[in-house]
C-alpha positions as CSV (number, residue, x, y, z in Angstrom):
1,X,-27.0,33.9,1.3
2,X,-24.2,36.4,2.0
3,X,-20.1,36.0,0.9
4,X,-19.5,34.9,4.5
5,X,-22.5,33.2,5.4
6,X,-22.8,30.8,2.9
7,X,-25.5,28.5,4.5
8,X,-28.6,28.0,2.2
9,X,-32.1,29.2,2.7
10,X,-34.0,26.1,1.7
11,X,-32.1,23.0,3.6
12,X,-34.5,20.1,2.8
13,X,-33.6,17.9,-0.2
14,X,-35.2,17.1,-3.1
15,X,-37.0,14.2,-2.9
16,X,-37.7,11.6,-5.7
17,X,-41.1,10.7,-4.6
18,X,-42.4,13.9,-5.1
19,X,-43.7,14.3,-8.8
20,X,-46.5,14.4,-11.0
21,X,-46.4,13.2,-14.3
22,X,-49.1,14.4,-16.7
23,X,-48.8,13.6,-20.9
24,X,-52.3,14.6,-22.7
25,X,-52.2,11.9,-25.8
26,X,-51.8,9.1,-22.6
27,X,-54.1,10.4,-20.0
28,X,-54.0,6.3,-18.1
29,X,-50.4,6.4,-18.4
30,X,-49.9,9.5,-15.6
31,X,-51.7,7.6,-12.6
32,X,-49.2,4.6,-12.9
33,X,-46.3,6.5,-13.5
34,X,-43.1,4.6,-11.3
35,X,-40.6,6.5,-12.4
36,X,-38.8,9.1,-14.7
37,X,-36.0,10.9,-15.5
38,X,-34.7,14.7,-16.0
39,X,-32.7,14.0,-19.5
40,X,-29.3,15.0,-19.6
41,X,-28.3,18.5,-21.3
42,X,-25.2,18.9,-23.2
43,X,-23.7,21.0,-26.1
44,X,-20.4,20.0,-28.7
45,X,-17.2,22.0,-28.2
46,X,-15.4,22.3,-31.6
47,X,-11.7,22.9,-31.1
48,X,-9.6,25.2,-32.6
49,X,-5.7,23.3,-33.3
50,X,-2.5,25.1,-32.3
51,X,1.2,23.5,-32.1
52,X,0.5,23.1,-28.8
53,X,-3.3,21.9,-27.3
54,X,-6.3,21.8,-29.1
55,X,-8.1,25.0,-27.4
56,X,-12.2,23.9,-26.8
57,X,-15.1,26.9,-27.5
58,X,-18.6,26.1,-26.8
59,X,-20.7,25.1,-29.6
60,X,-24.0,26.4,-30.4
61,X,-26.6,23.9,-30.3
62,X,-27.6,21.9,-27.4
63,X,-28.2,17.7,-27.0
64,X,-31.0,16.7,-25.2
65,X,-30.8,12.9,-24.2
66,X,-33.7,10.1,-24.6
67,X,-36.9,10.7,-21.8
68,X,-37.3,7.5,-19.9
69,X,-41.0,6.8,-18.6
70,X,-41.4,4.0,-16.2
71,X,-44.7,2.5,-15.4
72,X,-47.3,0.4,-13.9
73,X,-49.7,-1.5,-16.7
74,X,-53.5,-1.5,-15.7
75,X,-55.6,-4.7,-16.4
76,X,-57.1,-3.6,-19.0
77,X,-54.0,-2.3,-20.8
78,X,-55.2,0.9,-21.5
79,X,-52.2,2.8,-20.8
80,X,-50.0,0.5,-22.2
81,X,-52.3,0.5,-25.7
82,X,-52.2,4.0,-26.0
83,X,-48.2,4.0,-25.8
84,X,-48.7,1.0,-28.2
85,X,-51.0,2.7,-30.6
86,X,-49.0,6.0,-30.8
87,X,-45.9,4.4,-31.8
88,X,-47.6,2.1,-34.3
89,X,-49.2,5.2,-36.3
90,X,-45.2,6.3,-36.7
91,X,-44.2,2.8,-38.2
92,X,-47.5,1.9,-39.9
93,X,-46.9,-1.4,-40.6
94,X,-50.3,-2.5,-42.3
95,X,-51.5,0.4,-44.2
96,X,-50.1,4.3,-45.0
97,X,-53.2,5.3,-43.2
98,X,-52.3,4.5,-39.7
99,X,-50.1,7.4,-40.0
100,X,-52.3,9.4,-41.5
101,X,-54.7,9.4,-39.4
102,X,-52.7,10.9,-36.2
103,X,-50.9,13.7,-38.6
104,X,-54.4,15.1,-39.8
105,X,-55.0,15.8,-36.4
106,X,-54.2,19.0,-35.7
107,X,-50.9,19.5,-33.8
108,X,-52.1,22.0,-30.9
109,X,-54.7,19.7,-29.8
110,X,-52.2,17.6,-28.3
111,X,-53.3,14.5,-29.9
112,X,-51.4,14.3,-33.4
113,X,-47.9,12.9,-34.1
114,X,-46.5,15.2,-30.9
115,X,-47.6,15.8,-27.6
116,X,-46.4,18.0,-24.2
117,X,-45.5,16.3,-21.4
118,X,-45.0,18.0,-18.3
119,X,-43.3,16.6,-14.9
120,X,-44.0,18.6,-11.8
121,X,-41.6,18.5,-9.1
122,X,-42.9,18.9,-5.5
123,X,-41.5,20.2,-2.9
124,X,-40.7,18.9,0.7
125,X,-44.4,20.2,1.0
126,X,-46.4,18.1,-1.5
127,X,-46.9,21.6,-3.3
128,X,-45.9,22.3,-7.3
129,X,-42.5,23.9,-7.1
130,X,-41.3,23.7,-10.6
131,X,-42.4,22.2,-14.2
132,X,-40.5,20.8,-16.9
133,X,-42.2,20.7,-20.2
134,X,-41.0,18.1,-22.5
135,X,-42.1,20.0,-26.3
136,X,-43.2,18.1,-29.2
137,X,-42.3,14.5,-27.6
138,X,-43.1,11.6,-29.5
139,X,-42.8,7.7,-28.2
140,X,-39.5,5.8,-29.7
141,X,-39.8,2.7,-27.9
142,X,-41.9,0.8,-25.7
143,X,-40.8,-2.6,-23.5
144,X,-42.5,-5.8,-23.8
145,X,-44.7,-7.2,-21.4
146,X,-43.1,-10.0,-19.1
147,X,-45.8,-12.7,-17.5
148,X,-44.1,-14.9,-14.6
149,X,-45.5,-17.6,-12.7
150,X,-42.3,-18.9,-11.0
151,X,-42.3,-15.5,-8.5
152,X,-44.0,-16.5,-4.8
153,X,-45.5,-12.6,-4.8
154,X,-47.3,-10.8,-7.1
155,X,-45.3,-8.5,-9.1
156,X,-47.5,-6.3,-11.0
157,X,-45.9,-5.7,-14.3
158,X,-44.7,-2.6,-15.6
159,X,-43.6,-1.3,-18.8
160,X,-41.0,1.1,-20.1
161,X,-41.1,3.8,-22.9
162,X,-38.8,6.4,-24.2
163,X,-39.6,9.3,-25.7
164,X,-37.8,12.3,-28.1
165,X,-38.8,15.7,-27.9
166,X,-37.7,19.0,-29.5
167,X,-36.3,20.4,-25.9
168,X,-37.5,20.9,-22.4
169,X,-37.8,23.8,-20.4
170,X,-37.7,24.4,-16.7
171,X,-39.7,26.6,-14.8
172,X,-40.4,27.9,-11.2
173,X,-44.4,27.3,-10.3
């Protein structure tokens, strides 16, 4: 794209149908995946005072918001238990152990307290174009279930769950 031509290369949009969720310590959550979200990104600006304005620098460490995960619960509640049984190690609520247990493992495996999650974004061409990698994430929340017989169609149920991480990086595939 030149100065005085300034139309793009690529003119197809980004679609938000096109992406593939993949975490390894859920492996039935990424089939039923509805939806998810690129966090927002942000950094503090401390402010220096004069007699006049307050005169904004840019900080030096970055904010990364909360990862929302959106999804479909199988029959069986697999995926759903093993959102369920991840964040119950963190909060042990019956015995120190429960905790223990995920932190022996060992953390490059994937399966410990942490795990990688990575969302690939397809292009217009159902091919991999780029991959965010969500480092370290850990569950901080999972929704209820909600069981309705009042609705005349069947609305599958689906759950929520947010996640933390240490940071994300994007790349080009």
């Amino acid at each position: 794209m030149s100065a005085i031509d300034n139309t793009p290369e690529n003119k197809n949009f980004l679609s938000p149908l096109n992406f593939r969720f993949q975490i390894k310590k859920a492996p039935h959550v990424n089939f039923f995946v509805q939806k998810v979200n690129i966090p927002e990104i942000a950094i503090r600006t401390p402010e220096t005072m004069n007699p006049f304005t307050r005169i904004p620098y840019p900080g030096d460490h970055l904010e990364y918001g909360i990862f929302n995960v959106s999804f479909k619960v199988d029959e069986d509640l697999q995926n759903y238990l093993e959102l369920h049984q991840w964040l119950r190690a963190f909060g042990k609520p019956e015995e120190f152990q429960e905790y223990k247990n995920l932190a022996d493992i060992a953390s490059w495996t994937g399966d410990g307290l942490y795990s990688d999650i990575s969302l690939i974004i397809l292009a217009s061409t159902k091919m991999p174009n780029y991959e965010i990698v969500y480092t370290d994430a850990f569950p901080i929340a999972l929704s209820g279930l909600n069981f309705n017989t009042v609705d005349s169609d069947v609305r599958y149920v689906e759950a929520s769950a947010t996640f933390r991480y240490t940071y994300y990086t994007i790349s080009k595939i």
